[in-house]
C-alpha positions in Angstrom: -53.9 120.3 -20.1 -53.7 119.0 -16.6 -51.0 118.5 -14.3 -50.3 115.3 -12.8 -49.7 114.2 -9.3 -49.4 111.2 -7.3 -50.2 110.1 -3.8 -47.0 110.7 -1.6 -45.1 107.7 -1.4 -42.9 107.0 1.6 -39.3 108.7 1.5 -36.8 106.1 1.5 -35.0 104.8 -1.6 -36.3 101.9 -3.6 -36.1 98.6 -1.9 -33.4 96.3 -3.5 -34.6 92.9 -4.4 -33.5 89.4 -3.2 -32.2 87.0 -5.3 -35.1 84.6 -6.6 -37.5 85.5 -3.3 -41.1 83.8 -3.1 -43.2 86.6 -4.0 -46.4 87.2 -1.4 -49.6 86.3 -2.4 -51.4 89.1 -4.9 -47.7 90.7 -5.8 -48.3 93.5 -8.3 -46.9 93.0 -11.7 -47.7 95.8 -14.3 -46.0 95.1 -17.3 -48.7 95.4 -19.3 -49.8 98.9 -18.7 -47.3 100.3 -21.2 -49.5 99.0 -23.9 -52.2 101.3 -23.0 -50.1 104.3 -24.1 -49.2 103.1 -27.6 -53.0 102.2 -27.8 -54.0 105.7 -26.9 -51.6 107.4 -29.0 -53.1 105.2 -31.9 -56.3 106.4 -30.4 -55.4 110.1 -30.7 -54.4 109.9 -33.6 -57.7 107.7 -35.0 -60.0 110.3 -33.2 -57.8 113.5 -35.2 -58.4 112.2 -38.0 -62.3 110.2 -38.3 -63.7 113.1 -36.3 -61.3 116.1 -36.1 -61.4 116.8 -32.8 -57.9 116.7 -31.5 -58.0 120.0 -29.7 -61.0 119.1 -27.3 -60.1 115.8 -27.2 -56.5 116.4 -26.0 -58.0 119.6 -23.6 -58.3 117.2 -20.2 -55.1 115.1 -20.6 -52.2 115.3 -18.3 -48.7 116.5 -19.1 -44.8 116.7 -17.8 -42.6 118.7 -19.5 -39.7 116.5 -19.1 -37.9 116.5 -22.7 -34.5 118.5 -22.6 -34.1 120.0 -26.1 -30.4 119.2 -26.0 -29.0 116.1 -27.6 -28.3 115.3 -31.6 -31.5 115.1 -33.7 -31.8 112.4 -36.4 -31.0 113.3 -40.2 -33.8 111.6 -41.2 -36.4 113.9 -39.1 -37.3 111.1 -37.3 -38.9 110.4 -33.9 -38.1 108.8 -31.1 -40.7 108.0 -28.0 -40.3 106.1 -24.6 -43.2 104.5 -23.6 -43.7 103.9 -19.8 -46.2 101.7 -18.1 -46.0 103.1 -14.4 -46.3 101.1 -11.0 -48.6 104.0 -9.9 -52.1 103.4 -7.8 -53.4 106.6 -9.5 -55.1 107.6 -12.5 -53.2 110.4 -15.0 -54.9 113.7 -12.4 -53.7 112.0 -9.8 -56.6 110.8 -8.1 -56.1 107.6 -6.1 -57.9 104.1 -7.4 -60.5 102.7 -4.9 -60.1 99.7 -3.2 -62.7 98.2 -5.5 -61.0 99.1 -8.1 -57.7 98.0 -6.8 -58.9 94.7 -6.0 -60.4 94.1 -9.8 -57.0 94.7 -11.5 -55.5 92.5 -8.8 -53.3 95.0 -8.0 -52.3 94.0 -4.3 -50.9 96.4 -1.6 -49.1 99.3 -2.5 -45.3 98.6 -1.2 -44.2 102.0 -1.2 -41.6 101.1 -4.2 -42.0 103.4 -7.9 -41.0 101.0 -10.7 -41.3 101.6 -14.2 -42.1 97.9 -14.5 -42.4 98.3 -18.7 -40.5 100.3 -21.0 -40.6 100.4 -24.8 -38.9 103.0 -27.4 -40.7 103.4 -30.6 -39.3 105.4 -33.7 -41.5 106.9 -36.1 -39.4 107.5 -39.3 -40.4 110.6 -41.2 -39.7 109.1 -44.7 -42.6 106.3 -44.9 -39.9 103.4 -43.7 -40.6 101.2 -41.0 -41.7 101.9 -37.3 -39.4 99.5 -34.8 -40.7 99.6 -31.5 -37.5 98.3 -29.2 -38.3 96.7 -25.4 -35.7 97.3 -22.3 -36.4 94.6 -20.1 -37.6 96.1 -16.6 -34.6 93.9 -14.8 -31.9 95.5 -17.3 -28.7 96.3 -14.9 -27.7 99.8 -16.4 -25.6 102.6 -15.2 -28.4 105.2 -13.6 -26.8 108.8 -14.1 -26.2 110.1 -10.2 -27.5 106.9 -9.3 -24.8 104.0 -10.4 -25.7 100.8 -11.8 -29.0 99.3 -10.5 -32.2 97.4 -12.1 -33.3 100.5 -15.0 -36.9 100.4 -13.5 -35.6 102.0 -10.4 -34.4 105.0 -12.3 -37.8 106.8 -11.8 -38.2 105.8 -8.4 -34.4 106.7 -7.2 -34.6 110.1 -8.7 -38.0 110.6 -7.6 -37.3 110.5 -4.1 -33.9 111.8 -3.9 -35.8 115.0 -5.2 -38.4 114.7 -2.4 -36.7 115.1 -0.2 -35.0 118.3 -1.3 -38.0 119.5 -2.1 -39.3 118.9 1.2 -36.6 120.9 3.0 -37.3 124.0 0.3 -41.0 123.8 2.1 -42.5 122.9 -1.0 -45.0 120.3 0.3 -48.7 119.0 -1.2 -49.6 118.2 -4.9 -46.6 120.5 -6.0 -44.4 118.4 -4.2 -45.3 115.0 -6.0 -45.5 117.2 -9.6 -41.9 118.6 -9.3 -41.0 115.4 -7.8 -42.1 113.4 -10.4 -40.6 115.3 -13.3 -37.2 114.9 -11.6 -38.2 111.0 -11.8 -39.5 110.8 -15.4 -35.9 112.8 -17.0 -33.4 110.6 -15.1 -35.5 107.8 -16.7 -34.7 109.5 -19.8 -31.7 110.0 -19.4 -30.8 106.2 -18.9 -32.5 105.0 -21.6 -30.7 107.8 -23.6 -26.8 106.6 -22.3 -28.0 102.8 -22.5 -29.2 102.9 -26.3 -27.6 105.9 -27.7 -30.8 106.9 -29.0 -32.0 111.2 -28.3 -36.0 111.0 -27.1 -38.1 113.4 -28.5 -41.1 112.9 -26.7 -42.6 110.8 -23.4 -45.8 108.3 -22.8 -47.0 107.3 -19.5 -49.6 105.5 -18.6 -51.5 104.3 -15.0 -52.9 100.8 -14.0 -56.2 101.3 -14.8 -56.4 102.1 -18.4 -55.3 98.8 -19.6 -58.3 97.5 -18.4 -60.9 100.0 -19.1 -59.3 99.9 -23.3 -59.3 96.4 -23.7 -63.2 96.5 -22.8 -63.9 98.8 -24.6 -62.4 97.1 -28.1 -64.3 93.7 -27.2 -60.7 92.0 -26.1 -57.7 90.6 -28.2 -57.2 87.0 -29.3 -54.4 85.3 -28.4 -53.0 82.0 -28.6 -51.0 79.7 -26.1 -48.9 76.8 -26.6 -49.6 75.3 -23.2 -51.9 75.8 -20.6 -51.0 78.2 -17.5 -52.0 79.0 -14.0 -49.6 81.7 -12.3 -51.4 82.9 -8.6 -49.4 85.7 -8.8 -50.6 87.7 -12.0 -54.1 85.8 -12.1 -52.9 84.2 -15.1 -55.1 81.0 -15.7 -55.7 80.0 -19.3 -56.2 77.1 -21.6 -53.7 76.2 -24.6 -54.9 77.4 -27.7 -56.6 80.5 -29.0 -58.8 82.9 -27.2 -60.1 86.5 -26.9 -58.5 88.2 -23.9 -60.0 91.1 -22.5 -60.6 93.5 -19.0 -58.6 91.5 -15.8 -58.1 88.5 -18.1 -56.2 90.8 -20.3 -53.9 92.3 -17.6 -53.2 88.8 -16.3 -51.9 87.5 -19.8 -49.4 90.2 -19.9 -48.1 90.2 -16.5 -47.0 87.0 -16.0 -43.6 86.2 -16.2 -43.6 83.1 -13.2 -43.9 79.5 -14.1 -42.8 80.8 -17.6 -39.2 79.3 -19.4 -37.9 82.5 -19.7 -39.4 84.8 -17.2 -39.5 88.4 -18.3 -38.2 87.6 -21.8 -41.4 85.3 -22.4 -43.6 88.2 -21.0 -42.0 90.7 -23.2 -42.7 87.9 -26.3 -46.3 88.5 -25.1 -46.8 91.9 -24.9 -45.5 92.6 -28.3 -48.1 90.0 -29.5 -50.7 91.7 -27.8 -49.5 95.3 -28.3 -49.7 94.2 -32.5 -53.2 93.2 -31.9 -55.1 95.9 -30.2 -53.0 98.2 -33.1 -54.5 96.2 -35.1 -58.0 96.6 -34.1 -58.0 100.2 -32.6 -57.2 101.5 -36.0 -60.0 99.5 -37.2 -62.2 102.1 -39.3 -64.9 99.4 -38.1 -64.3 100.1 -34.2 -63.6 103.8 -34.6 -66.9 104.8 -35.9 -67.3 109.0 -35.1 -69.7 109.7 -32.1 -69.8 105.5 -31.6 -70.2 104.6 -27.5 -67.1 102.2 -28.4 -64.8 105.6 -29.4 -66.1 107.9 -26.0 -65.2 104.9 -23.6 -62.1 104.8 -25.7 -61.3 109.0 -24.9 -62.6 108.3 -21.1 -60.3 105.7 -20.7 -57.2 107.6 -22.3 -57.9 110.9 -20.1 -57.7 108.2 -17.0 -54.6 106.9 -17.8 -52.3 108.7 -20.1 -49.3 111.3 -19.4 -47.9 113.0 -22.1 -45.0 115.8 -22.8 -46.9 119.0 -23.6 -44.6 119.6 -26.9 -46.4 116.7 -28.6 -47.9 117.6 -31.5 -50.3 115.3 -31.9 -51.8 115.9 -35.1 -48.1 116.0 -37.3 -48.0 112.6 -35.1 -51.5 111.3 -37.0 -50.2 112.4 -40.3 -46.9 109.9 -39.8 -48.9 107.2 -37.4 -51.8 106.4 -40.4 -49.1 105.5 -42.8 -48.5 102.5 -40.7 -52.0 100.5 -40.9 -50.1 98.4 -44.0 -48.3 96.6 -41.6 -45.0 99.1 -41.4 -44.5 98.1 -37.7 -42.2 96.0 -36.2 -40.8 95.0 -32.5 -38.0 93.6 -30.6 -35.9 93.3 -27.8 -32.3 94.5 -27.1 -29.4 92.3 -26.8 -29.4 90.0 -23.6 -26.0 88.6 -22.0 -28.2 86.8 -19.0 -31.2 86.8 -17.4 -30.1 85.9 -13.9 -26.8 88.3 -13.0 -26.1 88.3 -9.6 -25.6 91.7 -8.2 -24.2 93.4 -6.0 -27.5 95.4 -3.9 -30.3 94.4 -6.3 -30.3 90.7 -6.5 -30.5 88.6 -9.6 -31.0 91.0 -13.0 -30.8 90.8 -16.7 -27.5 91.7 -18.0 -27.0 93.9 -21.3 -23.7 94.9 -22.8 -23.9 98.7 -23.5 -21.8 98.6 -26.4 -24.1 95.6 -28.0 -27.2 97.7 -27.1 -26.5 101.1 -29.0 -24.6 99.0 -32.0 -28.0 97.1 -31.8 -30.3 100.0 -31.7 -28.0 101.6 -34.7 -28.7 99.2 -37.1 -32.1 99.1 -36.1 -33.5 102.7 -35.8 -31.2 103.7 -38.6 -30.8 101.6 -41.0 -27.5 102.0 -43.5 -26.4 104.9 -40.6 -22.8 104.3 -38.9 -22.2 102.4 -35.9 -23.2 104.1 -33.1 -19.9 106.0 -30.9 -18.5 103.4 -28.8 -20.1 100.2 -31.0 -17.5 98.4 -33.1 -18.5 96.2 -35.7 -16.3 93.5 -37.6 -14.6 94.1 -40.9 -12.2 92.5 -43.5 -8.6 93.6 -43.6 -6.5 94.1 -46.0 -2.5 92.5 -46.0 -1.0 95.9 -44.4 -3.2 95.9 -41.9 -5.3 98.4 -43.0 -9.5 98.1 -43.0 -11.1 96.5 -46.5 -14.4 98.4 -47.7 -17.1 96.2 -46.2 -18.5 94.1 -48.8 -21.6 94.2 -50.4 -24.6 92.1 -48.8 -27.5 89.8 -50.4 -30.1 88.1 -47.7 -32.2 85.4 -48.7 -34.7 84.3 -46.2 -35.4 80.8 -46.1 -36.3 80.6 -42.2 -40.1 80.8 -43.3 -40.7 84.0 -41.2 -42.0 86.9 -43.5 -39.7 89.9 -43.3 -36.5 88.9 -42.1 -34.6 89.7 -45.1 -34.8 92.9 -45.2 -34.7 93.3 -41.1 -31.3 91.7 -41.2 -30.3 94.0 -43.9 -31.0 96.7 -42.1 -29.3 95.9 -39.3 -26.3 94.9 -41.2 -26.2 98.5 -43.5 -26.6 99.6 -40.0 -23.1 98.4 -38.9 -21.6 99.8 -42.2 -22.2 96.5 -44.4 -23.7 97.6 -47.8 -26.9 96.7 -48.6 -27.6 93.9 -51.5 -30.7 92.2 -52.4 -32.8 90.9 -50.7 -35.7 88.2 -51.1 -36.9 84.3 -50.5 -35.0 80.9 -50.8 -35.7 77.5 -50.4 -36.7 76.3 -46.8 -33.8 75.4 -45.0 -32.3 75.1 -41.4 -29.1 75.9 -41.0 -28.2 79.5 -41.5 -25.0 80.1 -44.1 -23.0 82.9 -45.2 -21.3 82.4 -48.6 -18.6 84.4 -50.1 -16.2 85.0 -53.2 -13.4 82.9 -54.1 -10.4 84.2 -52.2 -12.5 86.4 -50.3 -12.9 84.3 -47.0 -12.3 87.2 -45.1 -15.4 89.4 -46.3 -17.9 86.2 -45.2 -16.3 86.1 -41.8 -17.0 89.5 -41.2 -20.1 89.1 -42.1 -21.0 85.9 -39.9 -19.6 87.9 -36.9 -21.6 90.8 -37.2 -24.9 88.2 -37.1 -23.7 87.2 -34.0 -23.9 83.4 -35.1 -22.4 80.1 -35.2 -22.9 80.1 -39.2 -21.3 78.3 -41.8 -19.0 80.5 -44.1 -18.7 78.3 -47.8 -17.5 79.5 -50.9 -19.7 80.1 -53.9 -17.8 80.3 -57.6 -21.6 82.0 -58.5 -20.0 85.6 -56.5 -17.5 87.7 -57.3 -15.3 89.4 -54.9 -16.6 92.5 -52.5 -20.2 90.2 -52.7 -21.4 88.6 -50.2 -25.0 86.3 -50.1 -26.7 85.0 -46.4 -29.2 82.3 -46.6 -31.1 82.5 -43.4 -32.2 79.2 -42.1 -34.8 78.2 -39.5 -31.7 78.3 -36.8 -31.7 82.0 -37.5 -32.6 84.1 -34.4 -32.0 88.3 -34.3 -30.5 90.0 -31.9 -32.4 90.4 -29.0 -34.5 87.7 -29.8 -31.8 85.0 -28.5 -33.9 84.3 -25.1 -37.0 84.7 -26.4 -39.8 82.2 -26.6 -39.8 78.9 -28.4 -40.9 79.1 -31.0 -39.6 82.4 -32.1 -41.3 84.9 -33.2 -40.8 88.0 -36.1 -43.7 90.4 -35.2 -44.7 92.7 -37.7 -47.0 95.3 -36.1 -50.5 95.2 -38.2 -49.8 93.0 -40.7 -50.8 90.1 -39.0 -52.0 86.5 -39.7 -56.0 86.6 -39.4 -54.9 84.1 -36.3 -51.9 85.2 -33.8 -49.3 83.0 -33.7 -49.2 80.8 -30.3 -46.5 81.6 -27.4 -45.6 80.9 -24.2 
């Protein structure tokens, strides 16, 4: 496998932003990039196993070995995987993009800056349960190991050239340079999504500018659907409401923008989970992926261009676990938000996340009826002398009209030490409630606080004590989900609607 550099950028530390500034004309927004890496890891595993021919396939793709094998390991054998869509002007050997090419992704200058503008942690449970795939919005204000608290898509960068330049003083100059370089970025990246979520990763996905483009082609595009037309200069972006199939520079435009949208990055996130369900969707298509097909080759150019993986991924055990997913066993969201305009300090206006509401968050959702994750506290009944109650027992009834939610919020609640009920389907209704057992107040209050709502608590004669029943009503949004797009949405990976829902 080959090793990966990048043109030297210039040795200064990443640029803070200004609070709300007019961006120039052509300003570069990537988010979408990080798609391309879950697509060509669903590629991998497609081509394993329709053709068998992971080991020449994977001969040609680039690695950094950048995964400490320190940390806890789940019980469950589980696997946990940070996907990175890269502000980089290179492909995955490190060869520079032409101008040509440069100008079709409408890319812009180069500012010197190394954002990882897109950042995504999927878990791959080893048991058959459900794959979560969890965005950090690229604005998140976190604390940066060595580094202090700045915007977490400067992690990469900050490290990067703080090694650089050490690097440069040991004489190590040229493609080694950027290589050693860059590995020092990619871990401290790690290493802030590990403090911020509490999660251990096992293995690392990165992916250039171009590959986006040169996938989506190649699959015939994605459709999509918007509530409202758009036109945003800066991304490209200019579509018609309604449905339509997205693909190539159209493509990158639709997952970019975040200007002239009601919430920003949260709305762009809200779209690339959309899209990122879809071209799952149809890469894993036994259609598309026909062995020896034109469609798979530019599929295995494209992936060679623009993927980065760590060399201890074994891709195949990773094909076994991916193919159990086509039913529909996918899922995504977002962490917790406090605000999506902090001021800061050095680093203008940011998103703001609680760290303690992130990893209780990303607890209940990676693993679901686990404990509450070291530092997390999560509400409980108590008993006269003070003491803690066991935490009652749980029932979810979904009557919000959005497939799945049950038994997502059931998870999340086992996940904060709540035990799990049944689960199933009432009768349409708006308003959230949480109902409890005569006497038993307590127990439903501890469960309306852990949902993080402004829900009713009633009575019901129908329970008995230690029992608890939520109806979820059309209010009903999850964690994470709070600044998200109206309407909201519950994505669930491949199981789709034959039409996408519409978004911002």
């Amino acid at each position: 496998m080959a090793e990966r550099a990048t043109p030297p950028p210039r040795s200064r530390p990443p640029r803070p932003s200004t609070r709300r500034p007019p961006p120039p004309p052509k300003r570069k927004l990537t988010g979408g990039k990080v798609f391309v890496t879950m697509l060509s890891v669903l590629v991998l595993v497609a081509t394993g196993y329709y053709s068998n021919l992971a080991d020449s396939f994977t001969d040609g793709l680039s690695t950094a070995d950048v995964i400490s094998g320190s940390g806890e390991k789940p019980a469950d054998g589980a696997v946990d995987i940070l996907m990175v869509g890269m502000d980089s002007r290179t492909d995955a050997q490190g060869n520079p993009l032409s101008k040509e090419q440069l100008a079709m992704l409408n890319a812009g200058k180069a500012d010197g800056e190394i954002n990882t503008d897109t950042l995504i942690m999927i878990r791959i449970p080893n048991d058959g349960g459900k794959a979560v795939g969890i965005s950090l919005p690229r604005d998140s204000y976190v604390d940066i190991p060595n580094h202090g608290k700045h915007k977490i898509n400067s992690a990469y960068g900050r490290a990067k050239l703080e090694a650089r330049a050490k690097l440069q003083k040991q004489g190590v100059q040229g493609r080694d340079l950027d290589v050693k370089s860059n590995l020092d970025g990619a871990k401290s990246l790690i290493a802030t999504v590990e403090k911020l979520t509490g999660a251990k990763i096992d293995h690392y996905a990165e992916v250039n500018l171009l590959g986006f483009y040169d996938i989506t082609n190649a699959i015939g595009g994605i459709d999509v659907c918007l509530n409202k037309a758009v036109k945003d200069s800066f991304s490209g972006a200019n579509f018609p409401a309604g449905r339509q199939n997205l693909q190539g520079t159209a493509a990158l435009a639709f997952v970019r923008q975040r200007h002239g949208l009601p919430n920003g990055d949260i709305d762009r996130i809200a779209r690339q989970q959309v899209f990122m369900s879809g071209m799952a969707k149809k890469i894993l298509s036994k259609d598309l992926l026909v062995p020896g097909s034109e469609t798979l080759g530019k599929l295995q150019d494209a992936i060679k261009k623009s993927v980065v993986l760590d060399p201890g991924w074994d891709i195949m055990r990773f094909a076994q676990q991916m193919m159990g997913f086509t039913g529909g066993n996918v899922s995504f969201q977002t962490i917790p938000i406090v605000t999506i305009d902090l001021s800061t300090p050095n680093d203008g206006s940011a998103v703001g996340v609680d760290p303690v509401a992130v990893r209780k968050f990303v607890q209940g959702v990676i693993t679901p009826g686990g404990p509450p994750s070291t530092g997390a506290t999560s509400p409980g009944t108590s008993t006269t002398d003070g003491t803690s109650a066991p935490k009652p027992t749980v029932n979810v009834l979904n009557g919000s009209g959005r497939d799945g939610l049950a038994g997502d919020v059931s998870d999340v609640l086992a996940g904060q030490g709540f035990k799990p009920g049944t689960t199933g389907n009432a009768a349409a209704r708006q308003k959230t409630v949480v109902r409890h057992a005569k006497g038993d107040k307590a127990a439903g209050e501890a469960v309306a606080q852990a949902l993080e709502g402004e829900f009713a608590v009633e009575e019901d004669a129908n329970l008995t004590k230690g029992k608890v029943t939520v109806i979820l009503g059309k209010d009903y949004q999850q964690s994470g989900e709070r600044l998200a797009a109206d309407p909201l949405l519950t994505l669930n990976g491949l199981a789709q609607e034959p039409q996408p829902a519409c978004i911002n």
